[in-house]
C-alpha positions in Angstrom: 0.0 0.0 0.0 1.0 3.4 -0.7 1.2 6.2 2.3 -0.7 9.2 1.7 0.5 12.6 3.3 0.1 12.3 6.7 1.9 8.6 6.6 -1.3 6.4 6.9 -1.8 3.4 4.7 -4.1 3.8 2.2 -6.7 1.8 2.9 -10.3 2.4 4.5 -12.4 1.4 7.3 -14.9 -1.0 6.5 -15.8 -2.2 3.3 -12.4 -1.2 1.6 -13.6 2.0 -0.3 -14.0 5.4 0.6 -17.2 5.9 -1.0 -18.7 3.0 0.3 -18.1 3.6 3.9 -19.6 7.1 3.5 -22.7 5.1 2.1 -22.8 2.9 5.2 -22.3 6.3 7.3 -24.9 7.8 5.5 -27.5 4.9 5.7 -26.7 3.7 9.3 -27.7 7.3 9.8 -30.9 7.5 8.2 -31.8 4.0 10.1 -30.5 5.4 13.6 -32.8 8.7 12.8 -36.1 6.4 11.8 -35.8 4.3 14.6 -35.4 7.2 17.1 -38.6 8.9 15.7 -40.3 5.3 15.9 -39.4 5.2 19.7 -40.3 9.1 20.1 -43.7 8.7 18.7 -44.3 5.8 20.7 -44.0 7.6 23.7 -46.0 10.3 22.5 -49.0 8.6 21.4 -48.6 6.8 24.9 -49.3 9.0 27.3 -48.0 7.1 31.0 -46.1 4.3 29.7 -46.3 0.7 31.5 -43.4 -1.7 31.6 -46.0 -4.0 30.1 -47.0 -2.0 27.6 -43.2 -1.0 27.0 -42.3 -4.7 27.0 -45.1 -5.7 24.8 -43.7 -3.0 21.7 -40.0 -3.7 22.1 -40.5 -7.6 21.6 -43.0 -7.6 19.1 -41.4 -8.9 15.8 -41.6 -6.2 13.9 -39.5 -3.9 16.6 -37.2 -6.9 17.1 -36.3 -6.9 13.4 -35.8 -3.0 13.7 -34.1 -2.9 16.7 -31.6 -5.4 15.0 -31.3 -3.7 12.1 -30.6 -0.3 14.6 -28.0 -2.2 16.3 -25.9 -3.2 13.3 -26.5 0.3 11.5 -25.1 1.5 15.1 -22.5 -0.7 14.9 -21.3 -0.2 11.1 -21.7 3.7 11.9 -19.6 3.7 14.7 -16.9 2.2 13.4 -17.0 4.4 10.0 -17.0 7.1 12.4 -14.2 6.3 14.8 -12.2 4.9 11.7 -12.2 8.2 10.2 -11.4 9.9 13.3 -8.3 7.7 14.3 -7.1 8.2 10.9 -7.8 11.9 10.6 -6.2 12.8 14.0 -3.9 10.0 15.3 -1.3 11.1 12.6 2.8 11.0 12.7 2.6 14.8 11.9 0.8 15.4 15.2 2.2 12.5 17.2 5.4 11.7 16.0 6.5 8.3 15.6 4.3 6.7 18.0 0.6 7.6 16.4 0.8 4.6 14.4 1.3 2.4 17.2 -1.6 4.3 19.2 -4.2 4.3 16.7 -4.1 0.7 15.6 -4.9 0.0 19.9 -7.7 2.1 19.9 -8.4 1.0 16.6 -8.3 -2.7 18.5 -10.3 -1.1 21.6 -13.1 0.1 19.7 -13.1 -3.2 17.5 -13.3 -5.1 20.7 -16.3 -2.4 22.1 -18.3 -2.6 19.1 -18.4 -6.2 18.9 -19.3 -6.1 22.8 -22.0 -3.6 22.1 -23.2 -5.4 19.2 -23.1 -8.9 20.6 -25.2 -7.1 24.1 -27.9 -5.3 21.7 -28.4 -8.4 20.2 -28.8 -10.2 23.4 -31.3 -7.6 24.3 -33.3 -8.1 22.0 -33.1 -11.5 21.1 -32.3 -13.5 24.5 -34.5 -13.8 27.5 -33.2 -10.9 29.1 -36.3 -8.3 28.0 -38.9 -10.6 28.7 -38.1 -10.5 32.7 -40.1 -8.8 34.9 -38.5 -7.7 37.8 -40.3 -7.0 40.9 
């Protein structure tokens, strides 16, 4: 690979091309937005909000299959996002010698806390966890 400029790889963040990453940013973004004004009107066209009633929206099928969909648009945005912010700031001309070495372990760390995130949405939604009434 051939370093650009600032003496990063050239190479990009998630599916291997700049413009497709900024459709997966710009996507994950309209998905995050929809599912935000799904939840927001639920709440407002329920007035005083029960755990059963709050229980009984979340794990119908329909919100499952959204709320997956949200969690992997979170995930696949958050790591566009990041991606592009290690690789725009953690730079030798700013950091000397030892940016590389830096941005590839938070690179690592937010690999690792995306899959966590991913793997505990998922969980959510999908295990027994929701389902629980606690007393």
């Amino acid at each position: 690979m051939i370093k650009n400029d600032s003496g990063i790889k050239s190479a990009t963040g998630l599916t291997g091309s700049g413009t497709r990453d900024w459709i997966v940013q710009r996507i994950s973004a309209v998905i995050l937005a929809v599912y935000s004004v799904v939840l927001l009107g639920f709440f407002l066209t329920h007035g005083n909000v029960s755990f059963v009633e709050w229980s009984d929206f979340m794990t119908s099928l329909p919100m499952r299959l959204f709320s997956l969909i949200a969690v992997l648009a979170l995930a696949g945005h958050a790591w566009v996002g990041m991606w592009t912010v290690f690789t725009d700031y953690i730079v030798t001309g700013k950091l000397g010698a030892k940016a590389s070495s830096l941005r590839l372990i938070l690179q690592a760390l937010m690999i690792i806390a995306i899959l966590v995130y991913l793997f505990w949405g998922i969980m959510i939604f999908w295990g027994n966890g929701f389902g629980v009434i606690a007393v």
